[in-house]
C-alpha positions in Angstrom: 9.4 83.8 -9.9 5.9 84.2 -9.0 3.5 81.5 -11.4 -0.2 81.9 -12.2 -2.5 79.3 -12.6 -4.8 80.4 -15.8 -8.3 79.9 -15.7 -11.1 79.4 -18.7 -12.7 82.8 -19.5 -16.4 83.4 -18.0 -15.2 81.0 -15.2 -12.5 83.0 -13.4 -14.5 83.1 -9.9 -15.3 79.8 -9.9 -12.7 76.9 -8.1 -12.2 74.4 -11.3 -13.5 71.2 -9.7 -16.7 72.9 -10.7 -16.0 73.2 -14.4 -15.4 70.0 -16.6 -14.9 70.3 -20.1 -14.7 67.3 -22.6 -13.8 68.1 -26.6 -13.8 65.7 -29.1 -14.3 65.6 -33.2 -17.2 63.7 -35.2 -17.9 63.9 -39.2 -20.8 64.5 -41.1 -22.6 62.2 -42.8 -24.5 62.1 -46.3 -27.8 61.0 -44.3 -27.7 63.0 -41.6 -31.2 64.5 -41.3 -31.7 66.2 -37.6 -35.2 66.7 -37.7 -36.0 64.8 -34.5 -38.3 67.1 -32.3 -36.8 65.2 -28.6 -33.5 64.5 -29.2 -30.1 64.9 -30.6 -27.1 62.4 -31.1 -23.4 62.3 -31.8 -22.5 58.9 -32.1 -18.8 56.9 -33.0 -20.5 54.8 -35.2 -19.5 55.6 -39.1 -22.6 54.4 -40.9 -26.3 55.8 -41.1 -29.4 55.0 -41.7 -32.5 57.6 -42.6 -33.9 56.2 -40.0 -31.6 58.1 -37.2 -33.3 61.4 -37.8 -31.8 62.2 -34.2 -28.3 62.2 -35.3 -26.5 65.6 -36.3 -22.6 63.8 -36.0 -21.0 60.5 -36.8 -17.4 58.8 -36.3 -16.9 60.9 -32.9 -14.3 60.5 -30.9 -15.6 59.5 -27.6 -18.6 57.7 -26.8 -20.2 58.8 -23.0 -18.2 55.9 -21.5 -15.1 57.9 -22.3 -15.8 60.5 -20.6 -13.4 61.7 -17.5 -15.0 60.7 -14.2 -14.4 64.0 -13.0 -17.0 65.2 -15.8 -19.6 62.3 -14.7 -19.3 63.3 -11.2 -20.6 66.7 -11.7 -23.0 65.8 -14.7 -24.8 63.4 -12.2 -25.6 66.4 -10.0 -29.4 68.1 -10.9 -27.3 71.8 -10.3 -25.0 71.3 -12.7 -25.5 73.0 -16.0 -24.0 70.8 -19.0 -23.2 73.1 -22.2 -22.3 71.6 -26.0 -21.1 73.6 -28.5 -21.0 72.2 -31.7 -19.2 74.2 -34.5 -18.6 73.4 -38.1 -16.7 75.9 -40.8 -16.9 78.7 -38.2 -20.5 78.2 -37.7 -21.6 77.3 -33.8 -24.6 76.7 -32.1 -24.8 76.0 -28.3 -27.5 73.5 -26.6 -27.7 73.9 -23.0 -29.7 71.3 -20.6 -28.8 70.2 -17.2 -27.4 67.3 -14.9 -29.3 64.2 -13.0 -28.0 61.8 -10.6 -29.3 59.1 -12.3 -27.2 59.2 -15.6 -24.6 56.2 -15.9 -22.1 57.3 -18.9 -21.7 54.0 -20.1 -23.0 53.6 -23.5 -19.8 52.7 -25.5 -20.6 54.8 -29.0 -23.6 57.4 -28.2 -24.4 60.9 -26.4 -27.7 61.5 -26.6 -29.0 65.2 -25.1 -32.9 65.0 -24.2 -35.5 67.7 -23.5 -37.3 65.2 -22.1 -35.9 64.2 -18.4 -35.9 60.6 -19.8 -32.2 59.0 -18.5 -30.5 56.1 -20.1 -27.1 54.9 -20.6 -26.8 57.1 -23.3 -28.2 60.2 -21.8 -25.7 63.0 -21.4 -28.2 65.4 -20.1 -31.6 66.5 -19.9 -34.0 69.5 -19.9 -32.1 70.9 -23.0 -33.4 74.1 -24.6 -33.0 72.1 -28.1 -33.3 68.9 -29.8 -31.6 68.3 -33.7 -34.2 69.8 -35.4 -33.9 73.3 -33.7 -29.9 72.8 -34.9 -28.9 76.3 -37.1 -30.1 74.5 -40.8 -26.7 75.7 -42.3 -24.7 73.3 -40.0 -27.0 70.5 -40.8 -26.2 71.1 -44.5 -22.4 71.1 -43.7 -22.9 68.2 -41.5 -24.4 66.0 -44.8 -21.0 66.2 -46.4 -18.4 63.5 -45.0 -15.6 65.4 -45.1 -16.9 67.9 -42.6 -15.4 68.1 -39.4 -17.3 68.9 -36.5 -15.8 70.3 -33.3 -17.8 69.2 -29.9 -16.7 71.1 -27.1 -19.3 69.9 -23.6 -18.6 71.7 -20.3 -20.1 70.6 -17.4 -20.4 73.8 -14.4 -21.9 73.9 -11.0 -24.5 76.2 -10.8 -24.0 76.4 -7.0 
């Protein structure tokens, strides 16, 4: 019996230590806002404030910390390309930014994605091609009702 090892779609050329994906499942929130211009977070927090205009998912599953160290290995390279799709009532929009050797995945609750190339312990990448406010409008509206479920899916690939 001859057995085939599967591989993702879109990465069938590609040897699979170079492709990390992490999934996990946040909430919305009545006071989620996403109208910060820099930024955008998904946090395992549950409460809110107005004041986190950053924010486009609460109650997540993970925090950065959790993250595999196989995913952290290749998201602290600058040739990585780091991917998150969020999607919400078969709605999906993608944010793509890129890897840094100085990012530290320890921040116990938050993932932060900058365009900025400003790194902290909550920085999952940097140089992304959108912040919360550039978000599709009709998943921030979904995400203001708790009971939304929001589906994270973040895949981290080698671009060498």
């Amino acid at each position: 019996m001859i057995k085939f090892k599967l591989l993702p779609v879109n990465f069938s050329r590609r040897a699979m230590s170079d492709v990390v994906v992490e999934r996990l499942i946040a909430r919305g929130h009545p006071n989620i806002r996403a109208t910060h211009r820099t930024t955008l977070e998904i946090t395992k927090e549950r409460h809110l404030t107005p004041r986190g205009d950053c924010i486009i998912a609460v109650g997540a599953t993970k925090g950065l910390r959790d993250f595999s160290d196989e995913f952290k290995k290749l998201a602290r390279r600058s040739d990585t390309e780091i991917i998150l799709i969020i999607e919400v009532d078969r709605l999906r929009d993608v944010v793509r930014g890129f890897g840094d050797p100085r990012l530290t995945f320890d921040h116990p609750t938050d993932i932060v994605c900058r365009k900025s190339t400003y790194t902290c312990g909550r920085t999952l990448m940097v140089r992304c091609n959108k912040a919360a406010v550039d978000i599709d409008r009709r998943i921030v509206e979904r995400m203001k009702d708790p009971s939304s479920v929001v589906e994270i899916t973040i895949i981290a690939r080698s671009l060498t």
